[in-house]
Every structure is written in structure tokens, then in C-alpha cells.
C-alpha positions as CSV (number, residue, x, y, z in Angstrom):
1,X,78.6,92.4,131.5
2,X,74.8,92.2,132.1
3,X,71.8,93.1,130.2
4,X,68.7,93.3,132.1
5,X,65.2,94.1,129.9
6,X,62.7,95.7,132.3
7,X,59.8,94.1,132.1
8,X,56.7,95.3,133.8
9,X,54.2,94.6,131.9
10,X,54.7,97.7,129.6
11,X,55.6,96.7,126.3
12,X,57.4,93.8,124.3
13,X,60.3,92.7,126.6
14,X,60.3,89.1,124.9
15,X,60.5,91.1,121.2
16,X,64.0,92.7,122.5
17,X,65.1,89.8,124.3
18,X,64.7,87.6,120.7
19,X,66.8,90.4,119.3
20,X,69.8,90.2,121.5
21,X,69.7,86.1,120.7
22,X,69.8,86.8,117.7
23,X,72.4,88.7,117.9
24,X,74.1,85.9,120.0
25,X,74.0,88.2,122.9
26,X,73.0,87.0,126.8
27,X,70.3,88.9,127.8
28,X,67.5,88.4,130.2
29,X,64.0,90.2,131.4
30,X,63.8,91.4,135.1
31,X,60.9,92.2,136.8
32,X,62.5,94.3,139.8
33,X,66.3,96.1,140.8
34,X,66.0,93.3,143.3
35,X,66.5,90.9,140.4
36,X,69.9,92.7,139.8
37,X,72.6,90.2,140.1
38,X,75.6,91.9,139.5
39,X,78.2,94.7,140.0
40,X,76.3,97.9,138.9
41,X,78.6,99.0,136.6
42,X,78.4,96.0,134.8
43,X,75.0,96.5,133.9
44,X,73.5,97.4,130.2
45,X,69.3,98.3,131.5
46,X,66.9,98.6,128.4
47,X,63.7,100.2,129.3
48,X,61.5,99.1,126.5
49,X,57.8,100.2,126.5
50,X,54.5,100.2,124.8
51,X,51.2,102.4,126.0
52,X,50.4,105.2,128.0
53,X,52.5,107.3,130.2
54,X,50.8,107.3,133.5
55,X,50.3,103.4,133.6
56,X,53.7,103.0,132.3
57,X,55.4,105.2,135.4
58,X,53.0,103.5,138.0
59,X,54.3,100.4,137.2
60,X,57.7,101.3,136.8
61,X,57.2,103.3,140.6
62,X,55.8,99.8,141.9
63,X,58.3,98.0,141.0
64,X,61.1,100.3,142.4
65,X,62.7,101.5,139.2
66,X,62.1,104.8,139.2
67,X,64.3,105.6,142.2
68,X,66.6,103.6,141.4
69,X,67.5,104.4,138.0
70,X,67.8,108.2,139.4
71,X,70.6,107.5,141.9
72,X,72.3,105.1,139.8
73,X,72.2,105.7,136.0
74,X,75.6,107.3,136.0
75,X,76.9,103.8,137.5
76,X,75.8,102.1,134.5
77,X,77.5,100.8,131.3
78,X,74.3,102.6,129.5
79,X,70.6,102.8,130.0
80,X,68.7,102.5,126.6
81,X,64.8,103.9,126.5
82,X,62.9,102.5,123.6
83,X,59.7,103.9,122.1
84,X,58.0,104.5,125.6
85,X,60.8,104.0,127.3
86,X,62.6,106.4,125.6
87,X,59.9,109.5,126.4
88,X,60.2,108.1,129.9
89,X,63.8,109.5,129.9
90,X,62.4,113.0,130.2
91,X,60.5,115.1,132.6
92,X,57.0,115.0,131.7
93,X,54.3,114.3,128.7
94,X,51.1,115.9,127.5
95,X,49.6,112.3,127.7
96,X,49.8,112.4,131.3
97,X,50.1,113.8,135.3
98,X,53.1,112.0,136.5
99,X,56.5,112.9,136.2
100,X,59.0,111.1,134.3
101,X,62.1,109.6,135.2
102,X,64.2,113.2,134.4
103,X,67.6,111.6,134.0
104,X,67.2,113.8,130.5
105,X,65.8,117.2,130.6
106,X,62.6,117.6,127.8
107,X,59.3,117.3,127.6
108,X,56.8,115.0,125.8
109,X,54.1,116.1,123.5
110,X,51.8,115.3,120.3
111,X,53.3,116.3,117.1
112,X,50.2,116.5,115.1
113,X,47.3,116.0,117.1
114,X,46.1,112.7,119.6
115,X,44.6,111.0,117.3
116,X,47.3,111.2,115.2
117,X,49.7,107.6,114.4
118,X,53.0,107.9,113.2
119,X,53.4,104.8,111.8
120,X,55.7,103.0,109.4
121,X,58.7,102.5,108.0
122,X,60.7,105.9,108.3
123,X,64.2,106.7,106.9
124,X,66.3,108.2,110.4
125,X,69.4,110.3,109.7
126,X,71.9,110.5,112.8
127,X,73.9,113.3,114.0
128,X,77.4,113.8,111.9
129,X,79.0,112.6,115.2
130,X,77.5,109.8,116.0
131,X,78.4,106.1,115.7
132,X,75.0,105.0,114.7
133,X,74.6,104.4,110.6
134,X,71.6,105.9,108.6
135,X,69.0,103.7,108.3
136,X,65.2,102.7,107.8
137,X,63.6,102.0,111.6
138,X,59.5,101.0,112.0
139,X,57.7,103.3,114.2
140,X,54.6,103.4,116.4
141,X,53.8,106.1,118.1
142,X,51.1,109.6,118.6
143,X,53.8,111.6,120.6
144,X,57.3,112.5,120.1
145,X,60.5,114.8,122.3
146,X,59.6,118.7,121.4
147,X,62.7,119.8,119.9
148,X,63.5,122.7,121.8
149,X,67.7,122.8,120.5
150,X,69.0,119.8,123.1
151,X,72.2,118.9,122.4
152,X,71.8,115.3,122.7
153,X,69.0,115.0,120.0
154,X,71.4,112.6,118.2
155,X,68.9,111.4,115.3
156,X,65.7,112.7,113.1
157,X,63.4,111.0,110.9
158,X,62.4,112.1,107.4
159,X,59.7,114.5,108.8
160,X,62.0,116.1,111.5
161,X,61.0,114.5,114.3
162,X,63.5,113.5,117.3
163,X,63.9,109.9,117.6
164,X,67.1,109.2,118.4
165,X,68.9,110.7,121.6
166,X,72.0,110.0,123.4
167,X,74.2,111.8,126.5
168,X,77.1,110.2,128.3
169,X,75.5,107.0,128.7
170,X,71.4,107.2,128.3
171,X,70.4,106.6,125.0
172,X,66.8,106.4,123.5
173,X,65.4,105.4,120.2
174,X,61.3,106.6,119.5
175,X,61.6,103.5,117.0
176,X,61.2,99.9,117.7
177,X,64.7,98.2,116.7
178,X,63.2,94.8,117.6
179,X,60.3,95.5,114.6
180,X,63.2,96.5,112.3
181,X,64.8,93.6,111.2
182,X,68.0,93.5,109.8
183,X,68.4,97.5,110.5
184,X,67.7,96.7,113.8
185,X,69.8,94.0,114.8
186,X,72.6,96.5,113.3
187,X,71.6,99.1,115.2
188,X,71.4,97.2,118.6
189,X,74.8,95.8,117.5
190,X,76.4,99.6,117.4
191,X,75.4,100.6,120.8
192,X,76.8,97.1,121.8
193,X,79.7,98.1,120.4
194,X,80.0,101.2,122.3
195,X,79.1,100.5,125.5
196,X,79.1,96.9,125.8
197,X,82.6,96.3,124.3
198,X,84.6,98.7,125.9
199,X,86.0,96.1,128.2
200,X,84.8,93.2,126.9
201,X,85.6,92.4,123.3
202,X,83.7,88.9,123.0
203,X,80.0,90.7,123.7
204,X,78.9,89.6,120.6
205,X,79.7,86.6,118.6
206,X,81.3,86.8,115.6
């Protein structure tokens, strides 16, 4: 088992990588699918992501992870978007022109209006069904998934906004786990536990 941290210049990369040590986890930031050193179905891919949509998917299209991440995501143990990375899960955003990745179907948009921050601390409640545990998470961010009924909308925040989603293996948090602290490190630890474990019960150190 594998986990590879894109890191294309779009984000903190290093911020999640310092979580998974922490968490006494192996992980490690790649710059390209070339990178890739292992059996694809080996492989946990986090997507994390910080700035605007446009720059984000040009650099994510340079670098050949756009493709590839269509015709293989259902190869993977699980593909987790965070904050940016997570909005790139879907098919388009009012912040930009260029399509997303689409390996969820939604669209991006301002909740309030652009100028707008939702920032802070924010109390997340997750679906009934779902393995993740209520929690505080810190978030950063002008635009949010337009609830339009998905199924997979897995987790809200006080105010009702989607920030948690999850179907057969993609998941996506609109938080930052790796600005959470303690919550964080738990919440990192639970999808571990899920997808990581399932065939490998010494992920994580005890």
C-alpha cells in the first residue's frame, strides 16, 4: 500500500504529508503518474489543493493527471480531494472555463457571493451511514458543491453547506484536515481505516 500526495504546485502537499507522519503513516509527494511506483491498486492518491480552478486544472493537465485519474480511479484503493481538490472531483465551477476532472457528477459554485470567505472553525455533521465521527474541521474557502440532492453528499457543516463527500472509493473533504489538529489526524486515521486497512492491518502504528 502506497500513498502518493499530488503535488503540483497547487496547494500544501508538505502540510498533508506532516500529517500522515504524524500519524506514523508512509507517505510521499509526486509530481507526475510517471512517479507512480507501484501496482495501481495499491495506490491511496490525495489531491490536495489551494487557489483557483483554472490554474489548478492546467497544472494538473500538464502534468498528466487529469487523464489519468479518469481511466483509472476505479483501480484505486481510494482517491481523496481536499479543499480544491475536492471541487476538482466534479464537472465544472463558476470560478472558471475548464472542465473538472468529472469522476463525480456536480457542479461548483459561490455560496454567498465572491468575495465572500468561509472561514474558521466549523462543526461538520456526517451522514447517519457513514464511518467518519462528528467533529470540528478549519475551513478556507469562497465556493462550495451546490446541493442539488447527490447521494454521496456524506457530510454538512453547521450552515448546510456540503463538505464532506464520498462514492465507492472517491472521497472529498471542503475542509483542511491537515489545519485541524487532533480532529484531523482522526479523521485522516478513519478513511485509513477503511480503505487503507482492508488488506493491510499494520497501516498505521499503533
Amino acid at each position: 500500500m502506497e500513498i502518493n500526495i499530488i503535488d503540483v504546485g497547487i496547494g500544501n502537499p508538505t502540510s498533508v504529508l506532516r500529517m500522515f507522519e504524524e500519524l506514523n503513516v508512509h507517505a510521499r509527494l509526486v509530481g507526475t503518474p510517471v512517479d507512480l511506483d507501484t501496482d495501481l491498486t495499491d495506490l491511496m492518491i490525495v489531491m490536495p489543493g489551494v487557489g483557483t480552478w483554472d490554474r489548478a486544472v492546467g497544472k494538473l493537465e500538464r502534468a498528466g493527471w487529469i487523464e489519468f485519474l479518469q481511466e483509472n480511479v476505479t483501480k484505486f484503493r481510494s482517491v481523496l480531494g481536499i479543499c480544491l481538490g475536492m471541487q476538482l472531483l466534479f464537472d465544472k465551477s463558476e470560478e472558471g472555463e475548464k472542465p473538472g476532472l468529472s469522476l463525480l457528477d456536480g457542479r461548483i459554485g459561490y455560496f454567498q457571493t465572491t468575495n465572500v470567505i468561509n472561514i474558521g472553525w466549523r462543526d461538520v455533521t456526517f451522514d447517519s451511514y457513514s464511518y467518519f465521527t462528528d467533529s470540528r474541521f478549519y475551513h478556507v474557502h469562497r465556493l462550495a458543491l451546490i446541493d442539488e440532492g447527490q447521494p454521496y453528499i456524506k457530510g454538512k457543516e453547521n450552515s448546510g453547506l456540503p463538505v464532506c463527500v464520498e462514492h465507492k472509493n472517491i472521497v472529498g473533504f471542503q475542509f483542511h484536515p491537515e489545519k485541524s489538529h487532533y480532529y484531523g489526524k482522526k479523521l485522516l486515521k478513519e478513511w485509513l481505516q477503511k480503505y487503507a486497512e482492508k488488506n493491510n492491518s499494520d497501516v498505521i502504528a499503533t
